[in-house]
C-alpha positions in Angstrom: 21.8 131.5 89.1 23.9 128.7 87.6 27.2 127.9 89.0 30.1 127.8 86.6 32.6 125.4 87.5 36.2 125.9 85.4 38.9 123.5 85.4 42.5 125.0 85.2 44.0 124.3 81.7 46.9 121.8 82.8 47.6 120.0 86.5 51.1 120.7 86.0 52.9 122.6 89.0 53.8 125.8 87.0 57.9 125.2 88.6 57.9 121.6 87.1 56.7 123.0 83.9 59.2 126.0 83.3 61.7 123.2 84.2 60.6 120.9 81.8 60.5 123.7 79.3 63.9 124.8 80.2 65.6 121.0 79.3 63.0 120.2 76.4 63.4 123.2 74.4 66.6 123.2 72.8 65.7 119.8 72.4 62.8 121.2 70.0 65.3 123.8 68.6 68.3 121.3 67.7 65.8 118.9 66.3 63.8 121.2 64.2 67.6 122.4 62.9 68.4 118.8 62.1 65.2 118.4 59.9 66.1 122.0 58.0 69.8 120.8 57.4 69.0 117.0 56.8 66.6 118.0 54.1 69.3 120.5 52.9 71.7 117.0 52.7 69.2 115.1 51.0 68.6 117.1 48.2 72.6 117.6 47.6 74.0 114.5 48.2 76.1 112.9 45.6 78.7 110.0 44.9 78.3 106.7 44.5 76.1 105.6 47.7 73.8 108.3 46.4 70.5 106.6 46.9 71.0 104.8 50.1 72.3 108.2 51.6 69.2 110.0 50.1 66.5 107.9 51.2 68.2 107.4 54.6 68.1 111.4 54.9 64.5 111.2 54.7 64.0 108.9 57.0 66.3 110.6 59.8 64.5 114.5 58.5 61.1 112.7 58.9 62.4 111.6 62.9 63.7 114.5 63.4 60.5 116.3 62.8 57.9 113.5 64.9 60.6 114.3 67.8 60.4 118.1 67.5 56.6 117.4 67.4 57.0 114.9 70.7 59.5 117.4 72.4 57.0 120.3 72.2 54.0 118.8 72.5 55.0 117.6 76.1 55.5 121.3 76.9 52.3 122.8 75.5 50.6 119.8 77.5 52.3 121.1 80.8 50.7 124.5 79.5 53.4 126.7 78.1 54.1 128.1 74.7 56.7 126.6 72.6 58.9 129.5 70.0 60.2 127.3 67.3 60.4 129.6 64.3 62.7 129.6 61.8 64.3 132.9 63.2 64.5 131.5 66.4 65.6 127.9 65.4 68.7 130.3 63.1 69.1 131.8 66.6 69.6 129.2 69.4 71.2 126.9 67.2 74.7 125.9 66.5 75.4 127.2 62.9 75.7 123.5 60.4 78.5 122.3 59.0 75.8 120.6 56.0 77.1 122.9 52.9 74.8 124.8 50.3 75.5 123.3 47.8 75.9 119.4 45.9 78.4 117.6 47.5 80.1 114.1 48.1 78.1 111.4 50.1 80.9 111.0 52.9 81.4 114.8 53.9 77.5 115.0 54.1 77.5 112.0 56.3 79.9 113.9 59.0 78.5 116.5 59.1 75.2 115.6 59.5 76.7 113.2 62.2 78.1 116.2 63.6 74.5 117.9 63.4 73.3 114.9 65.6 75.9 114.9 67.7 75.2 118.3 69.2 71.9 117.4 69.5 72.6 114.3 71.4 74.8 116.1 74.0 71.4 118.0 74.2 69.5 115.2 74.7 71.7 113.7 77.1 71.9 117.1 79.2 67.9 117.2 79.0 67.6 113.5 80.9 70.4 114.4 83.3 68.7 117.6 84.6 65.0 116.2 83.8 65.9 113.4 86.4 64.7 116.1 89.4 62.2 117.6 87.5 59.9 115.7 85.7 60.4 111.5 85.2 57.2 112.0 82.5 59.5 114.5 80.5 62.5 112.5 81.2 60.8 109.3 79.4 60.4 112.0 76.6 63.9 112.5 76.6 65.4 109.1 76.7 62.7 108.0 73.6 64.7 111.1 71.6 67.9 110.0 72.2 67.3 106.2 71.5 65.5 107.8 67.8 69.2 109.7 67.4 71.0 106.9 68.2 69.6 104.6 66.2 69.8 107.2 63.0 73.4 107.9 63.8 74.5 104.6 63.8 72.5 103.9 60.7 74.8 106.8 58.2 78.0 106.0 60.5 77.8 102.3 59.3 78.3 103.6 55.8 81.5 105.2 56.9 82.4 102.5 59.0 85.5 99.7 57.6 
């Protein structure tokens, strides 16, 4: 008879994880929104700073998305499922202020800003509460929030005097 010897999908305790989960979630959600709405601003945006603001859209969409990834990927690793559908992104979201349709460079700016903003608070609130959790996730966390940061203060500066 042979023995079979099975190792446990993750090491994680299962009450750090759903913690972890708890904090980095909306993180994936916000971020995830951020990308949809971003994208939604780059293809509208018009005025005169049109292809700075463009191109910088893209790069905060494309950020947005390796931090969803980054977010999520630290909770599959600590073995639960991550729900980050489109219906469920809609859902647990704060609705956009990014309009449908074409419109001037400096309003998309804001409310893009705005986007990030809530998303930041987010951020902020998952490193608080990660602090007594998980320092692993936490590092997670404080990586996101330097990323939004640094692409908020990069579209602020073009509304900056």
């Amino acid at each position: 008879m042979t023995k079979t010897n099975t190792i446990p999908a993750t090491a994680a305790d299962p009450t750090m994880a759903a913690g972890t989960a708890q904090f980095l979630t909306p993180l994936v959600l916000g971020l995830q929104a951020l990308a949809v709405n971003g994208k939604q601003a780059h293809w509208n945006v018009r005025g005169s700073n049109f292809i700075a603001i463009h191109e910088l859209l893209d790069t905060l969409v494309s950020n947005a998305q390796a931090s969803a990834d980054l977010a999520a990927e630290r909770i599959v690793a600590l073995g639960l499922p991550v729900d980050a559908r489109v219906a469920t992104v809609a859902a647990k979201t704060q609705a956009t202020a990014v309009p449908a349709g074409f419109t001037q460079w400096e309003t998309l700016i804001r409310d893009v800003i705005a986007d990030m903003d809530a998303v930041i608070a987010d951020t902020q609130a998952a490193i608080d509460g990660l602090d007594e959790v998980d320092l692993t996730s936490q590092d997670v966390a404080i990586a996101i929030k330097a990323g939004l940061e640094k692409d908020r203060w990069f579209l602020f500066a073009h509304l900056a005097e």
